[in-house]
C-alpha atoms as an extended CHARMM CRD file, in Angstrom:
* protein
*
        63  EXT
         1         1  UNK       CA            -11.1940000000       75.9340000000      198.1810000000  PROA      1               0.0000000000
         2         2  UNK       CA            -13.5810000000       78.9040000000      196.6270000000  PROA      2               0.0000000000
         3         3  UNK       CA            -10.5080000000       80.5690000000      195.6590000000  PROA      3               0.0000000000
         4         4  UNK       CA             -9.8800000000       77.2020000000      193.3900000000  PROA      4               0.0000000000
         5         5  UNK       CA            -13.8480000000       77.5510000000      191.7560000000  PROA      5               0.0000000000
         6         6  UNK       CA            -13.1480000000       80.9640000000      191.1390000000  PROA      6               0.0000000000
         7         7  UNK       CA             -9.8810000000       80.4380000000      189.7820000000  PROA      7               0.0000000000
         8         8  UNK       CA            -11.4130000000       78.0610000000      187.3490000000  PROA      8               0.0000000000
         9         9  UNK       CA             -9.1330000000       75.1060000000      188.6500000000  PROA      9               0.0000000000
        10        10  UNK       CA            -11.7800000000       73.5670000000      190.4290000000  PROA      10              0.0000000000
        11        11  UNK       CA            -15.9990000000       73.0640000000      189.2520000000  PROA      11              0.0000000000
        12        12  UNK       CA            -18.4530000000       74.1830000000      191.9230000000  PROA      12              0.0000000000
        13        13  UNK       CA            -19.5710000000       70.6070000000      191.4250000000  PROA      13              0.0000000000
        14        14  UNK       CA            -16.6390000000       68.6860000000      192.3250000000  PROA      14              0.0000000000
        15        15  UNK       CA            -15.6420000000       71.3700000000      195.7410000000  PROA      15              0.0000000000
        16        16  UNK       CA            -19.1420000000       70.7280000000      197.0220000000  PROA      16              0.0000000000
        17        17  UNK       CA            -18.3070000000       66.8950000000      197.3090000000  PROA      17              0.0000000000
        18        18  UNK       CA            -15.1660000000       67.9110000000      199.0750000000  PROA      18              0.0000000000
        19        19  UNK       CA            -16.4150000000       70.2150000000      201.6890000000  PROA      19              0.0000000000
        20        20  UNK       CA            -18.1840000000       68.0230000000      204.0270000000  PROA      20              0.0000000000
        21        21  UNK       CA            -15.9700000000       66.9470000000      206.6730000000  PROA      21              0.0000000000
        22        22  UNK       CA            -12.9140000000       67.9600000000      205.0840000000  PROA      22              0.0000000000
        23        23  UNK       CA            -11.2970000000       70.3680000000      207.6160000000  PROA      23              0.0000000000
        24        24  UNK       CA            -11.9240000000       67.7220000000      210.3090000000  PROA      24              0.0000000000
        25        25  UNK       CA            -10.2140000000       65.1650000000      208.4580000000  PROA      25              0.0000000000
        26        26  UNK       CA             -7.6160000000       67.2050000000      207.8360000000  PROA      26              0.0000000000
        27        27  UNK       CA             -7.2130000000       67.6840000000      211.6770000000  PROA      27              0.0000000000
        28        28  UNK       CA             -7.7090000000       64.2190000000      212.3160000000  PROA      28              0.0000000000
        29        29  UNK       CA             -4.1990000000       63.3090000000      210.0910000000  PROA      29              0.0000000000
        30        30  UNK       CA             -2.3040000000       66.4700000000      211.5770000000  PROA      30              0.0000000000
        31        31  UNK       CA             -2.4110000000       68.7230000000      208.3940000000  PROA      31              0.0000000000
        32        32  UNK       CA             -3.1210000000       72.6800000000      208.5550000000  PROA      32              0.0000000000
        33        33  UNK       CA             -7.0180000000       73.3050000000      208.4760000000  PROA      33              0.0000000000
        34        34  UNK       CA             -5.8830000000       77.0430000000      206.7600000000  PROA      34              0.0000000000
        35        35  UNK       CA             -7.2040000000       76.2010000000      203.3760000000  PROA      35              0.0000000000
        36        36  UNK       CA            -10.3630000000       75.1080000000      204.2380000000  PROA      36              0.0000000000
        37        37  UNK       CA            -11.4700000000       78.5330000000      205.9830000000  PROA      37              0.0000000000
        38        38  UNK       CA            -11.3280000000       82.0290000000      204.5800000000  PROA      38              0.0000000000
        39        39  UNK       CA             -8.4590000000       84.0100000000      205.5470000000  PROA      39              0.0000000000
        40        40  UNK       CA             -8.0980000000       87.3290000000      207.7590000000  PROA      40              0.0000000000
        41        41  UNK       CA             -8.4690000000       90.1090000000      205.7510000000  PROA      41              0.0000000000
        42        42  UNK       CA             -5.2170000000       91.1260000000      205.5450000000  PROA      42              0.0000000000
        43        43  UNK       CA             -4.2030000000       87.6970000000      204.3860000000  PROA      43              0.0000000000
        44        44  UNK       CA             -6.4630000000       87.3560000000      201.4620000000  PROA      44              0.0000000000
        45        45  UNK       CA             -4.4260000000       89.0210000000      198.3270000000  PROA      45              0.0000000000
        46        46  UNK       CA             -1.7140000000       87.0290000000      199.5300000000  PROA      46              0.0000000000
        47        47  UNK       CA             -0.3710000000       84.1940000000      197.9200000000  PROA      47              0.0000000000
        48        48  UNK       CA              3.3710000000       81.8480000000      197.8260000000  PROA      48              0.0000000000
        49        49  UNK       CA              5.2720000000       81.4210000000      194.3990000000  PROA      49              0.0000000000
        50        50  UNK       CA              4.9190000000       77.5020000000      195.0460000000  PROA      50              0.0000000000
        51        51  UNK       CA              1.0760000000       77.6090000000      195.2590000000  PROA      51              0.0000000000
        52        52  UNK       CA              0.9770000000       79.2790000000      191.8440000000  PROA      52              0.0000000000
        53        53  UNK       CA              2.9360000000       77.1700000000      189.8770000000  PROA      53              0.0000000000
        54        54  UNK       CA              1.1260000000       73.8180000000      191.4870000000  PROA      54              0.0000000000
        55        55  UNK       CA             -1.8510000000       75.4200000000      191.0340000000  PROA      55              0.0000000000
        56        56  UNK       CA             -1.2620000000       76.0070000000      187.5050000000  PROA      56              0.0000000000
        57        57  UNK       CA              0.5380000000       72.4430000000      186.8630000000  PROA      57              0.0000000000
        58        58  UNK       CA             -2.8150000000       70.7350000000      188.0470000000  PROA      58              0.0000000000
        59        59  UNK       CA             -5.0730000000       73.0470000000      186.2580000000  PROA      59              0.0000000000
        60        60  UNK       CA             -2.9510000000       71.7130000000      182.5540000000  PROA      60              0.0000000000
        61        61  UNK       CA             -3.0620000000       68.1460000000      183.9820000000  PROA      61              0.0000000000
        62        62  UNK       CA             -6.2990000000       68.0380000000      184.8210000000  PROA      62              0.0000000000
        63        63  UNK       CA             -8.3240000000       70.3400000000      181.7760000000  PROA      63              0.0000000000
């Protein structure tokens, strides 16, 4: 979710009301709990082609 803030996709503002409890809900309905915690190392300059154009199609759609 940082990665969003620093991306400029998401305001510090509006992640802070999305990080409490958000992971656990996610495990709650059966969905990945990945995004919510930083990655290994290795991971972290590593991105998917899908992300990226979402990512940018929400950041137009939203301002």
């Amino acid at each position: 979710m940082w990665c969003l803030v620093d991306d400029g996709y998401l305001t510090f503002k509006r992640a802070e009301t999305m990080r409490s409890g958000i992971a656990s809900s996610a495990k709650k309905y059966g969905y990945s709990t990945e995004l919510y915690f930083p990655p290994p190392e290795e991971k972290q300059y590593m991105t998917f082609g899908k992300y990226i154009k979402i990512a940018e199609e929400q950041r137009e759609k939203n301002g």
